[in-house]
C-alpha positions as CSV (number, residue, x, y, z in Angstrom):
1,X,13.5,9.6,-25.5
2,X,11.6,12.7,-26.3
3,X,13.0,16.5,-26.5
4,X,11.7,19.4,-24.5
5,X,12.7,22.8,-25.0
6,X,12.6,24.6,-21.6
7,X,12.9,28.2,-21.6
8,X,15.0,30.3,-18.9
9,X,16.3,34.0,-18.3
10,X,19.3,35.1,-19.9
11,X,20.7,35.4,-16.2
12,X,19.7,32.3,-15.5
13,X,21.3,30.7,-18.6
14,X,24.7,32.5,-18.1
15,X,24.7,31.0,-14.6
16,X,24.2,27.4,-16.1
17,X,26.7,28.2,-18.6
18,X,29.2,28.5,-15.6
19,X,28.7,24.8,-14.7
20,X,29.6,22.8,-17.6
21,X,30.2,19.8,-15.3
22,X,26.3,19.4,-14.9
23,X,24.4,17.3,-17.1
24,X,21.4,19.8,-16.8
25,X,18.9,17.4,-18.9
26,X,19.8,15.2,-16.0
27,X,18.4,17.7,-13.1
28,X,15.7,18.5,-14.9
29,X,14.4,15.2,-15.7
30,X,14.7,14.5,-11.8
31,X,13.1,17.3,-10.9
32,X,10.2,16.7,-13.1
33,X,9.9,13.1,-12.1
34,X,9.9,14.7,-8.3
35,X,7.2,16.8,-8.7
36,X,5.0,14.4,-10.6
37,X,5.6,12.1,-7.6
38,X,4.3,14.4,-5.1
39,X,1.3,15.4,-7.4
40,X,0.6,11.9,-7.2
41,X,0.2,11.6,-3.8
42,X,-2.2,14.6,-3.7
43,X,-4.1,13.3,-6.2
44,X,-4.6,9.7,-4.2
45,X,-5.2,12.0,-1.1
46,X,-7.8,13.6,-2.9
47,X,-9.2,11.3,-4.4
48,X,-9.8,9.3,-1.1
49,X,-10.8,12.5,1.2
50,X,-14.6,12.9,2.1
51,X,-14.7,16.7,1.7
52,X,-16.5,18.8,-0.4
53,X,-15.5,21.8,-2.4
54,X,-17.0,24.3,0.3
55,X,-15.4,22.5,3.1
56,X,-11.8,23.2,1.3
57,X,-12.8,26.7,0.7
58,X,-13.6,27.2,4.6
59,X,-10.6,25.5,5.5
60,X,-8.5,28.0,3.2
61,X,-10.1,30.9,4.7
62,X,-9.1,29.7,8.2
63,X,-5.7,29.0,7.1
64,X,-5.4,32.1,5.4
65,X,-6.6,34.2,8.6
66,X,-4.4,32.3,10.8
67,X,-1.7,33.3,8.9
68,X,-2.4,36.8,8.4
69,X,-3.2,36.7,12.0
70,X,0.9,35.3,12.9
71,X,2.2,37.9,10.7
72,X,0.4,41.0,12.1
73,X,2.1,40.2,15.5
C-alpha cells in the first residue's frame, strides 16, 4: 500500500489527537474511495449527455439567477 501525506490545521490536528480510538488512515481512505465514486458517476453522466459547452453555461446562469432570485426574498 502506498503512503500519502495529508496536511491539516494545527486545530484540526489537536482535535484528531483527541480521538485516539480512530484509525484516521481508515476514514480517509473511505472518504477518498467515496468521492472518486461519485466523480465516476459524473464522468459516465457526462460522457453520455448530448449537451454542449454553451448549453451548460446557460443552464448555470439560470441556476445561478434562480438562486439569487430565492435568496433576495
Amino acid at each position: 500500500m502506498s503512503n500519502i501525506t495529508v496536511s491539516v490545521p494545527e486545530d484540526l490536528k489537536i482535535e484528531l489527537q483527541k480521538h485516539v480510538e480512530v484509525n484516521w488512515s481508515a476514514v480517509i481512505r473511505k472518504a477518498m474511495q467515496d468521492y472518486l465514486r461519485k466523480l465516476h458517476i459524473a464522468e459516465s453522466i457526462g460522457i453520455k449527455s448530448k449537451l454542449t459547452k454553451k448549453d451548460i453555461e446557460e443552464l448555470d446562469n439560470l441556476v445561478k439567477k434562480g438562486i439569487a432570485k430565492y435568496h433576495k426574498l
